[in-house]
KOLGU-4560 file (N, C-alpha, C; in nm, 3 decimals, padded with zeros to 5 digits):
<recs>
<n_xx: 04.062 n_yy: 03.025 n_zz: -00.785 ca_xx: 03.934 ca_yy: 03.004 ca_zz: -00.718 c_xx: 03.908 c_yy: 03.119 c_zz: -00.623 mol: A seq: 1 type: UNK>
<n_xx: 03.781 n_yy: 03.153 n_zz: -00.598 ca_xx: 03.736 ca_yy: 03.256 ca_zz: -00.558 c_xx: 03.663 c_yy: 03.211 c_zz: -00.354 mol: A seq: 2 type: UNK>
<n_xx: 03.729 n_yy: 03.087 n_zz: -00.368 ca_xx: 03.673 ca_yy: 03.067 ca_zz: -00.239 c_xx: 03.503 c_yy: 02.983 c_zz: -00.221 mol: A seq: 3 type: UNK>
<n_xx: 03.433 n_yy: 02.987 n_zz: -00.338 ca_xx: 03.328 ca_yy: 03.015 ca_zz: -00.328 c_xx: 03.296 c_yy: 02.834 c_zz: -00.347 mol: A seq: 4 type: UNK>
<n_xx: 03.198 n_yy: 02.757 n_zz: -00.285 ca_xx: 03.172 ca_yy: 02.599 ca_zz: -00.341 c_xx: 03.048 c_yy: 02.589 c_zz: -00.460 mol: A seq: 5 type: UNK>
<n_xx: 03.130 n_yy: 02.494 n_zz: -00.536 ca_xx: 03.034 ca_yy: 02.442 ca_zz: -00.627 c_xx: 02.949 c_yy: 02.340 c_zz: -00.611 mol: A seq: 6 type: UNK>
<n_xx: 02.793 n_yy: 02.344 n_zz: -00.586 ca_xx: 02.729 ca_yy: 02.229 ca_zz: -00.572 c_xx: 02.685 c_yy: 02.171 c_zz: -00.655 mol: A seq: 7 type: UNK>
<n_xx: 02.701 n_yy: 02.093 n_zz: -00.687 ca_xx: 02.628 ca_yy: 02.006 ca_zz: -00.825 c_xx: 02.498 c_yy: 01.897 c_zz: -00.744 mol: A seq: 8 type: UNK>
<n_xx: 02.385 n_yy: 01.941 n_zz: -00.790 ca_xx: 02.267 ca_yy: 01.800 ca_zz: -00.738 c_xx: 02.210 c_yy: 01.714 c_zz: -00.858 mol: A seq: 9 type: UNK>
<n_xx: 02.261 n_yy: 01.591 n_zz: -00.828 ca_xx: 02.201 ca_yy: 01.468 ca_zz: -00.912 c_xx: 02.097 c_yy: 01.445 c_zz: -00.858 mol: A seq: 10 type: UNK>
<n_xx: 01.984 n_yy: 01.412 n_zz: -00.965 ca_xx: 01.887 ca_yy: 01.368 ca_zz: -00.956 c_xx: 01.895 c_yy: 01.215 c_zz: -00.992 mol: A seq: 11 type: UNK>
<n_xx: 01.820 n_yy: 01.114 n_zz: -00.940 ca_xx: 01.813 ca_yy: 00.962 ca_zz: -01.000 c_xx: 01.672 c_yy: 00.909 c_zz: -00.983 mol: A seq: 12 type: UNK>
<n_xx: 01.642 n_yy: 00.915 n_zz: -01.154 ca_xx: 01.455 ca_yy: 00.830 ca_zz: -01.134 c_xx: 01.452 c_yy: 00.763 c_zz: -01.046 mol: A seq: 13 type: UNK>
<n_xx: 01.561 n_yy: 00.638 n_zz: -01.037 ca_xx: 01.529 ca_yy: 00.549 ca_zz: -00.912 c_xx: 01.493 c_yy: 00.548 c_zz: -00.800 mol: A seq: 14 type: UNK>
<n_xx: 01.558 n_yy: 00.667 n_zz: -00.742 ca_xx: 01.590 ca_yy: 00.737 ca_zz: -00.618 c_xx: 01.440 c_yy: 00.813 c_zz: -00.617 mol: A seq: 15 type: UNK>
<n_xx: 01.375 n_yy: 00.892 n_zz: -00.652 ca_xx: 01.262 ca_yy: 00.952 ca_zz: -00.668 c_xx: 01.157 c_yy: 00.825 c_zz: -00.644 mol: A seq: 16 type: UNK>
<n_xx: 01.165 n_yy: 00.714 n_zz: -00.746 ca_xx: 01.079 ca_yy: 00.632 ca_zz: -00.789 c_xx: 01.040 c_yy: 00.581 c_zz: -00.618 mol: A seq: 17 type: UNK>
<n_xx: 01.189 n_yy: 00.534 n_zz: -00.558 ca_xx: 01.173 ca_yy: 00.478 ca_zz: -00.387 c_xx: 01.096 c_yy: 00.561 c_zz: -00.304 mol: A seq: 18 type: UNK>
<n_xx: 01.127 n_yy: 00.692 n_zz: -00.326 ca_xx: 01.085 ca_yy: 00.813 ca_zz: -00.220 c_xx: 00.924 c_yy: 00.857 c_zz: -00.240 mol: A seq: 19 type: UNK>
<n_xx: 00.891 n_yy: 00.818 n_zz: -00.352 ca_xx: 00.757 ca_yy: 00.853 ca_zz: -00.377 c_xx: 00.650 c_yy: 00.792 c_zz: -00.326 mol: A seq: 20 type: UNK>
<n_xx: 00.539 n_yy: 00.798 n_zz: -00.298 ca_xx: 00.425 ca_yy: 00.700 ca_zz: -00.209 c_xx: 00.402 c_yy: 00.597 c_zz: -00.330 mol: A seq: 21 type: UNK>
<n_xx: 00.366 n_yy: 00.520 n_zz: -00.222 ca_xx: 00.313 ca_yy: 00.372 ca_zz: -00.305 c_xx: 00.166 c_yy: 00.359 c_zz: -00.217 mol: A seq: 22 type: UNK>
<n_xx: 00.105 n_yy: 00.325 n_zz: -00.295 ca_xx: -00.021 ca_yy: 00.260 ca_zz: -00.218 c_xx: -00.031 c_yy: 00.142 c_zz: -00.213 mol: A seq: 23 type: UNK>
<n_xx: -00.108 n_yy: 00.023 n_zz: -00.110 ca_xx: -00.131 ca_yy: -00.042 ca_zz: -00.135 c_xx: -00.249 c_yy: -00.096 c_zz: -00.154 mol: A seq: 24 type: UNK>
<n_xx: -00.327 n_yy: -00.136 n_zz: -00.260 ca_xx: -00.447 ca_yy: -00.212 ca_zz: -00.306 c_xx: -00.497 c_yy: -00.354 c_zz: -00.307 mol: A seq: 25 type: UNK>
<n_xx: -00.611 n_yy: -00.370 n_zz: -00.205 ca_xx: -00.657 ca_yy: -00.503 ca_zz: -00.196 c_xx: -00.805 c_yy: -00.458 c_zz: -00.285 mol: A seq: 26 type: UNK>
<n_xx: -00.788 n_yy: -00.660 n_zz: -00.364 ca_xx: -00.892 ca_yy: -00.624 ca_zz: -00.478 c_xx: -00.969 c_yy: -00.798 c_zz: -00.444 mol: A seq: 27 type: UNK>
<n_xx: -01.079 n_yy: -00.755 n_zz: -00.538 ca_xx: -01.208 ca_yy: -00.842 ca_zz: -00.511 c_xx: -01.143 c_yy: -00.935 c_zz: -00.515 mol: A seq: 28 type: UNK>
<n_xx: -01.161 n_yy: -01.076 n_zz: -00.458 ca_xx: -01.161 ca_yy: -01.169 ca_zz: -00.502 c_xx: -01.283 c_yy: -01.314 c_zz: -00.463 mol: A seq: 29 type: UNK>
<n_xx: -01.379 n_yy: -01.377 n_zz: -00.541 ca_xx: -01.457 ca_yy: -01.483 ca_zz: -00.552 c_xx: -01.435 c_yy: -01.581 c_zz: -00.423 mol: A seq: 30 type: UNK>
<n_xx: -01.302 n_yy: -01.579 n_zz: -00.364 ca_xx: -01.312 ca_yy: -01.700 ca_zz: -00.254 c_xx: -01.304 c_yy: -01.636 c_zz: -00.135 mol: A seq: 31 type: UNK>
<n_xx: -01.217 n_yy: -01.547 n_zz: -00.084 ca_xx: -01.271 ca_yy: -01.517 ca_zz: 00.057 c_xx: -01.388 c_yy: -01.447 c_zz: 00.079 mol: A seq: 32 type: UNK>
<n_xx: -01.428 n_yy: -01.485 n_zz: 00.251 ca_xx: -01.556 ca_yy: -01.490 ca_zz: 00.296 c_xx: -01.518 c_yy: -01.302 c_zz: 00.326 mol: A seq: 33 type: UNK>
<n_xx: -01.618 n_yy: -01.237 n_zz: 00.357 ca_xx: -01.616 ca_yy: -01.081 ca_zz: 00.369 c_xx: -01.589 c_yy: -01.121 c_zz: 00.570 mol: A seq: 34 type: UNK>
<n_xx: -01.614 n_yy: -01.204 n_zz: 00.646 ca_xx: -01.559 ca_yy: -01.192 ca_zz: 00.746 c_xx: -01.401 c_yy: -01.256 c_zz: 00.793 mol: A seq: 35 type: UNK>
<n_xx: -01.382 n_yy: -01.320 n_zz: 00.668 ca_xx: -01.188 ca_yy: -01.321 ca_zz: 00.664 c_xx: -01.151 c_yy: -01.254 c_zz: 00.650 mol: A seq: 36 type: UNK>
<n_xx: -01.173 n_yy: -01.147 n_zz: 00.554 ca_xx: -01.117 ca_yy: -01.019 ca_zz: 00.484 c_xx: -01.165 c_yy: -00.949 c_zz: 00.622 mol: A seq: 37 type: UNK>
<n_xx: -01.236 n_yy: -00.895 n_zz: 00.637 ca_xx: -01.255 ca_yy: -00.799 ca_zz: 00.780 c_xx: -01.118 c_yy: -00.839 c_zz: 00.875 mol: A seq: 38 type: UNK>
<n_xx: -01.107 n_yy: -00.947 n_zz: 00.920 ca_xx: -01.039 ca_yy: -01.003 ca_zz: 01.017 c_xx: -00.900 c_yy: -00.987 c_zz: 00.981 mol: A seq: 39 type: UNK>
<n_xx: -00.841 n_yy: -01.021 n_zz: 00.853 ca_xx: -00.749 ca_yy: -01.011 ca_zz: 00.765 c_xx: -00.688 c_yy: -00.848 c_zz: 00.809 mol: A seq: 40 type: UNK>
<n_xx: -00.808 n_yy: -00.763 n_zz: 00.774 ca_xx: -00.738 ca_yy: -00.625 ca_zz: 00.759 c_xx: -00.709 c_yy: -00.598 c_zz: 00.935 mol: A seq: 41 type: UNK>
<n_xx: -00.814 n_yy: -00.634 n_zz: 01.021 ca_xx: -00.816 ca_yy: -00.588 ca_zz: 01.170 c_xx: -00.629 c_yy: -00.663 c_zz: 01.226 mol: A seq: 42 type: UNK>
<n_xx: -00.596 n_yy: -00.776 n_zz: 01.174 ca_xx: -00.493 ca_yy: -00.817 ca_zz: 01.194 c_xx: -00.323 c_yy: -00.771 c_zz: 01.159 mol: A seq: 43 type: UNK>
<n_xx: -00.362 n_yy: -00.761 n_zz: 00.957 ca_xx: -00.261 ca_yy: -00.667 ca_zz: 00.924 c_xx: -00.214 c_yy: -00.554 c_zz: 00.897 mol: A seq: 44 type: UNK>
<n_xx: -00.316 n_yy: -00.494 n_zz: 00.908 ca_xx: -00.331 ca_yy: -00.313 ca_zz: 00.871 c_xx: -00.363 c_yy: -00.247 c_zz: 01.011 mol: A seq: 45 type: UNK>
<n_xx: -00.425 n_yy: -00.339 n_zz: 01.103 ca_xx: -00.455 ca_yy: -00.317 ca_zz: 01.288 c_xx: -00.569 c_yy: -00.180 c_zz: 01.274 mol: A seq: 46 type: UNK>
<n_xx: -00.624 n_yy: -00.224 n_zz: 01.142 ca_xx: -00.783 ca_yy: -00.138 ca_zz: 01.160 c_xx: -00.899 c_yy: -00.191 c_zz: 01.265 mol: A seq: 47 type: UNK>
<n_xx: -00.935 n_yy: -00.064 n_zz: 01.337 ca_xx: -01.040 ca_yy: -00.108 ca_zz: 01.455 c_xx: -01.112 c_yy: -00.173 c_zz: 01.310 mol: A seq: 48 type: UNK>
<n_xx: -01.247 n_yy: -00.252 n_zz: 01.411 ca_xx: -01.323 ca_yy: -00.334 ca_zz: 01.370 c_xx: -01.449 c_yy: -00.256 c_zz: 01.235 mol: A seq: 49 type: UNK>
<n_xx: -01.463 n_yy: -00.124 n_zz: 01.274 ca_xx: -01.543 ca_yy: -00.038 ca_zz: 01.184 c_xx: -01.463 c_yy: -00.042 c_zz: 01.039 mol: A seq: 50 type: UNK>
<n_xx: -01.389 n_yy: 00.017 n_zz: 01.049 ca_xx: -01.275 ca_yy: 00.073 ca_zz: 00.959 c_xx: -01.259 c_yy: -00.040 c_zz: 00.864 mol: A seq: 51 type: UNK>
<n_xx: -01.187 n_yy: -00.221 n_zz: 00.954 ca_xx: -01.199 ca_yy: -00.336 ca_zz: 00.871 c_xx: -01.330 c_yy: -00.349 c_zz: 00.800 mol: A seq: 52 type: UNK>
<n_xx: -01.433 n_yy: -00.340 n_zz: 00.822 ca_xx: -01.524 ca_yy: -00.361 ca_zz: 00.741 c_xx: -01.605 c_yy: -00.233 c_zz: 00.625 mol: A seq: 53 type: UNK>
<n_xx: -01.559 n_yy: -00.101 n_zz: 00.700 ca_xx: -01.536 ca_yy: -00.008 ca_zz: 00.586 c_xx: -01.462 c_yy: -00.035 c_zz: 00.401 mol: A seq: 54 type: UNK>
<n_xx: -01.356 n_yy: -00.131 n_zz: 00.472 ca_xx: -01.233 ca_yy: -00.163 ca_zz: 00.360 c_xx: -01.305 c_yy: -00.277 c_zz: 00.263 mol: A seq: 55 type: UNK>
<n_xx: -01.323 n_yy: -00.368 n_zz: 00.372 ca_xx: -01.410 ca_yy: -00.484 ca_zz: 00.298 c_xx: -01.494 c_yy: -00.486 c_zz: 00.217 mol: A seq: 56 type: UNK>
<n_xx: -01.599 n_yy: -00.365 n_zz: 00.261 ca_xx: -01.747 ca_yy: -00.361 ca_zz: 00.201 c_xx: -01.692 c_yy: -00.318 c_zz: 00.049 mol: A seq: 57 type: UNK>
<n_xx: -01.560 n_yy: -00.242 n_zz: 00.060 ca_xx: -01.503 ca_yy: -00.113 ca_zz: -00.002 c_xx: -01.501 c_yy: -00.259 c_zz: -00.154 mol: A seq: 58 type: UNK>
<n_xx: -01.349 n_yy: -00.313 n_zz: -00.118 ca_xx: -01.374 ca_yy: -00.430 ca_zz: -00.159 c_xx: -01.487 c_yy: -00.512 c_zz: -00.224 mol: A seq: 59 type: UNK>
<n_xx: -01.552 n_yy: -00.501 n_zz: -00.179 ca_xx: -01.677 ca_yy: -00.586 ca_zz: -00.264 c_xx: -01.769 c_yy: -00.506 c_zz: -00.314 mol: A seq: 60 type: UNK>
<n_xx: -01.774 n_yy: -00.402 n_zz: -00.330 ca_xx: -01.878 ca_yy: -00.335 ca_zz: -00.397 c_xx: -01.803 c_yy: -00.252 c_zz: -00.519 mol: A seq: 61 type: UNK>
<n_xx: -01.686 n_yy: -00.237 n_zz: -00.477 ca_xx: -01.582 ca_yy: -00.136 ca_zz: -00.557 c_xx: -01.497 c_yy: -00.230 c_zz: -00.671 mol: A seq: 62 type: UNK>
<n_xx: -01.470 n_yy: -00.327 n_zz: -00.597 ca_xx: -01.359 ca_yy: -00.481 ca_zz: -00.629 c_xx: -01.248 c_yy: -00.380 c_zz: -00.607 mol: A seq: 63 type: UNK>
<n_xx: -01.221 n_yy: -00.311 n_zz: -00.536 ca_xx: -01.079 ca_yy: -00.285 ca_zz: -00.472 c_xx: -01.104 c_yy: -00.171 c_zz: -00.332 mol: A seq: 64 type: UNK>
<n_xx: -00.976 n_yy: -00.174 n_zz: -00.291 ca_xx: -00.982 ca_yy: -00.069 ca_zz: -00.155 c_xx: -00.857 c_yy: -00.012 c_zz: -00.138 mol: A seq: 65 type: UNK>
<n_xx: -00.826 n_yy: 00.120 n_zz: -00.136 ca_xx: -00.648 ca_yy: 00.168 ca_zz: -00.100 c_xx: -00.654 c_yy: 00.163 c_zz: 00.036 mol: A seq: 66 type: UNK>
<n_xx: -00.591 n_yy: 00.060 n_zz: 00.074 ca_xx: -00.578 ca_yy: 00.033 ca_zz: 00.228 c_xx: -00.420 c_yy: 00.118 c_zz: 00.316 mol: A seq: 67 type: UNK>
<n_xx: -00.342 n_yy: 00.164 n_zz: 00.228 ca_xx: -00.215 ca_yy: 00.210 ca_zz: 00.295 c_xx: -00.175 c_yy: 00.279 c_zz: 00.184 mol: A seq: 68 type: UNK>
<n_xx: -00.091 n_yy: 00.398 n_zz: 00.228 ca_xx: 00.021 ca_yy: 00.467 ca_zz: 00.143 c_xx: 00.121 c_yy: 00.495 c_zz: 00.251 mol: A seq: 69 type: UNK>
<n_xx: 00.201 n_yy: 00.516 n_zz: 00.141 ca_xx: 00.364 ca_yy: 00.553 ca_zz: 00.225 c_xx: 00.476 c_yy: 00.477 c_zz: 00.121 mol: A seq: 70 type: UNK>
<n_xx: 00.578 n_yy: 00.450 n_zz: 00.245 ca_xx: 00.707 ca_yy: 00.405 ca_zz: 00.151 c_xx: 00.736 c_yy: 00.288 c_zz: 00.112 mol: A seq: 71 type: UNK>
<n_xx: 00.787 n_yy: 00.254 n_zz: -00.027 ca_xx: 00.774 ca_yy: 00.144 ca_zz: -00.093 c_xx: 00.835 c_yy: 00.020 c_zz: -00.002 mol: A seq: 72 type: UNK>
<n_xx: 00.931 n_yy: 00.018 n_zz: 00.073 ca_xx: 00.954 ca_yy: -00.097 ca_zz: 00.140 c_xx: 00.869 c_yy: -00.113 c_zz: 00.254 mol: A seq: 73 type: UNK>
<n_xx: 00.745 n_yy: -00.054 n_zz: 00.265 ca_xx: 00.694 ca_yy: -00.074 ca_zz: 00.370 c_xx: 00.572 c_yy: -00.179 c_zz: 00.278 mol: A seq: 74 type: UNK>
<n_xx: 00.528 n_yy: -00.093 n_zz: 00.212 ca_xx: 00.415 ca_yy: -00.133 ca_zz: 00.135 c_xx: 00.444 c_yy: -00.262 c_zz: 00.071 mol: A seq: 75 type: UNK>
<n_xx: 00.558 n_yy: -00.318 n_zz: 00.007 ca_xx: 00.561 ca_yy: -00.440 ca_zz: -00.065 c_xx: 00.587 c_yy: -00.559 c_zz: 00.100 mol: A seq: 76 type: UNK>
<n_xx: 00.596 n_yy: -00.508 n_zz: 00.237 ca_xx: 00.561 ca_yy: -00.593 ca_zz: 00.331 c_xx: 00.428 c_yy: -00.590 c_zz: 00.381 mol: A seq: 77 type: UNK>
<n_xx: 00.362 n_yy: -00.486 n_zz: 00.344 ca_xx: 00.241 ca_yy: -00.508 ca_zz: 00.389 c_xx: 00.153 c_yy: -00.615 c_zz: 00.278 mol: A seq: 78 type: UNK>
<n_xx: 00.224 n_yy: -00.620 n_zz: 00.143 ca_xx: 00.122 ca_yy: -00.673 ca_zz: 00.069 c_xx: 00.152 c_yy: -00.805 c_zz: 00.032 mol: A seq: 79 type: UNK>
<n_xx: 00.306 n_yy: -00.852 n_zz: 00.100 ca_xx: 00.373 ca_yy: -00.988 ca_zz: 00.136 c_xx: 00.255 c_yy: -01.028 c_zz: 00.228 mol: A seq: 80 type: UNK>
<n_xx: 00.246 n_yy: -00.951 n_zz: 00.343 ca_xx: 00.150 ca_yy: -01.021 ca_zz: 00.454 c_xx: 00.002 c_yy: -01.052 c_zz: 00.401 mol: A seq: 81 type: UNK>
<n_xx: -00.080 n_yy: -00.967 n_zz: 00.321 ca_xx: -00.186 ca_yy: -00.995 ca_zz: 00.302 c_xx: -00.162 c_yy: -01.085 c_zz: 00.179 mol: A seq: 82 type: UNK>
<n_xx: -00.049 n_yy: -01.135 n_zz: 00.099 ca_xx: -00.053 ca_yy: -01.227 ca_zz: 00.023 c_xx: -00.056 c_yy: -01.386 c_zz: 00.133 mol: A seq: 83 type: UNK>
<n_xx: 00.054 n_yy: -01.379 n_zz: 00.256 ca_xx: 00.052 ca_yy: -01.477 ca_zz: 00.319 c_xx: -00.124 c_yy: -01.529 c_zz: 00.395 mol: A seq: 84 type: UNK>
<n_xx: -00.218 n_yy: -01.432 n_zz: 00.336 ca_xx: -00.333 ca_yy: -01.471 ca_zz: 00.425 c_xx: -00.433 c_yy: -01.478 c_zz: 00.295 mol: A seq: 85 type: UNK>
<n_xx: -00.376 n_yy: -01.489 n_zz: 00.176 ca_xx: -00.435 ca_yy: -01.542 ca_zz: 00.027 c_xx: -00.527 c_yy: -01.422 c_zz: 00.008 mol: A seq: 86 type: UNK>
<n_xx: -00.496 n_yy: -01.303 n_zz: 00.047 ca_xx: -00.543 ca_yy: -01.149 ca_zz: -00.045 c_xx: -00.499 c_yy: -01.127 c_zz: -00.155 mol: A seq: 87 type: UNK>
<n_xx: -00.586 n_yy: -01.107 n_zz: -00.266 ca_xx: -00.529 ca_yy: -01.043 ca_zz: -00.332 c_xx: -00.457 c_yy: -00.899 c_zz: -00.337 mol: A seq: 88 type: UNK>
<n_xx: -00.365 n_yy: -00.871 n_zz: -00.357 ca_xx: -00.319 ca_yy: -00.730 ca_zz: -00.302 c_xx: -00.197 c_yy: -00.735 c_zz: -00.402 mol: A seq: 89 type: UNK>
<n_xx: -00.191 n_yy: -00.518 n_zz: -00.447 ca_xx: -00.104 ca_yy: -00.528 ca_zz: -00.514 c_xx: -00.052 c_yy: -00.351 c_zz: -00.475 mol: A seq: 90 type: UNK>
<n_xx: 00.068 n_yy: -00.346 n_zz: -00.519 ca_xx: 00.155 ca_yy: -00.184 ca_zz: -00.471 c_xx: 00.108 c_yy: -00.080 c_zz: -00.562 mol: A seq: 91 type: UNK>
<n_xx: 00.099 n_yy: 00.008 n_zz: -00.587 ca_xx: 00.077 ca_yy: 00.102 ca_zz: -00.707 c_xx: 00.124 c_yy: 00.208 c_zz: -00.693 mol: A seq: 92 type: UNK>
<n_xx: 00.247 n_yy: 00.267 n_zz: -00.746 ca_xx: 00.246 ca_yy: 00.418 ca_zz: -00.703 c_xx: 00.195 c_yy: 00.561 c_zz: -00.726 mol: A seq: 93 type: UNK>
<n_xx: 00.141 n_yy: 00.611 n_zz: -00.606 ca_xx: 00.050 ca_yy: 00.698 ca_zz: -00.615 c_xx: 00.075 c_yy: 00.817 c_zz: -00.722 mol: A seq: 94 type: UNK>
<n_xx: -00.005 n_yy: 00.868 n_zz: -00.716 ca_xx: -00.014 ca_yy: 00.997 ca_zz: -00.823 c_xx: -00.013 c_yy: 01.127 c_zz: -00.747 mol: A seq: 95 type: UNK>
<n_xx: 00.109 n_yy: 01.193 n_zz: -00.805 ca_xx: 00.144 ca_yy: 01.313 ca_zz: -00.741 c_xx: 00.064 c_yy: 01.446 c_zz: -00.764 mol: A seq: 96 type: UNK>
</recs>
């Protein structure tokens, strides 16, 4: 040996798959009122009051809104919480 180190770097889809952004998406849905959903987002996402109803309107005219990106264990709690307040909401990971 010449003294010198060998580095070997593994790569793992998995590992990538975690590290990569996720978004999270709230989508239309027929039963909540557009001032639950406002209130909904001002509560779990802690959007001032403009912004919540930016998302909302987003929501009902669009039938969806990307309300968050970042990291996947963040995002599948953010979309636990807006499930606990009967949102529809789902994770998607973003596009690089």
């Amino acid at each position: 040996m010449n003294g010198t180190a060998v580095v070997t770097e593994v790569e793992t889809r998995d590992q990538d798959a975690l590290d990569a952004p996720w978004n999270v998406v709230v989508h239309n849905d027929p039963v909540n009122l557009m001032s639950y959903v406002t209130m909904v987002f001002q509560r779990v996402m802690g959007f001032p009051r403009d912004k919540a109803i930016k998302h909302m309107l987003e929501v009902h005219h669009k039938g969806r809104s990307l309300v968050w990106s970042g990291g996947r264990e963040r995002a599948e709690s953010i979309v636990e919480q807006l499930h606990g307040y009967l949102l529809l909401a789902t994770i998607e990971q973003a596009e690089l």
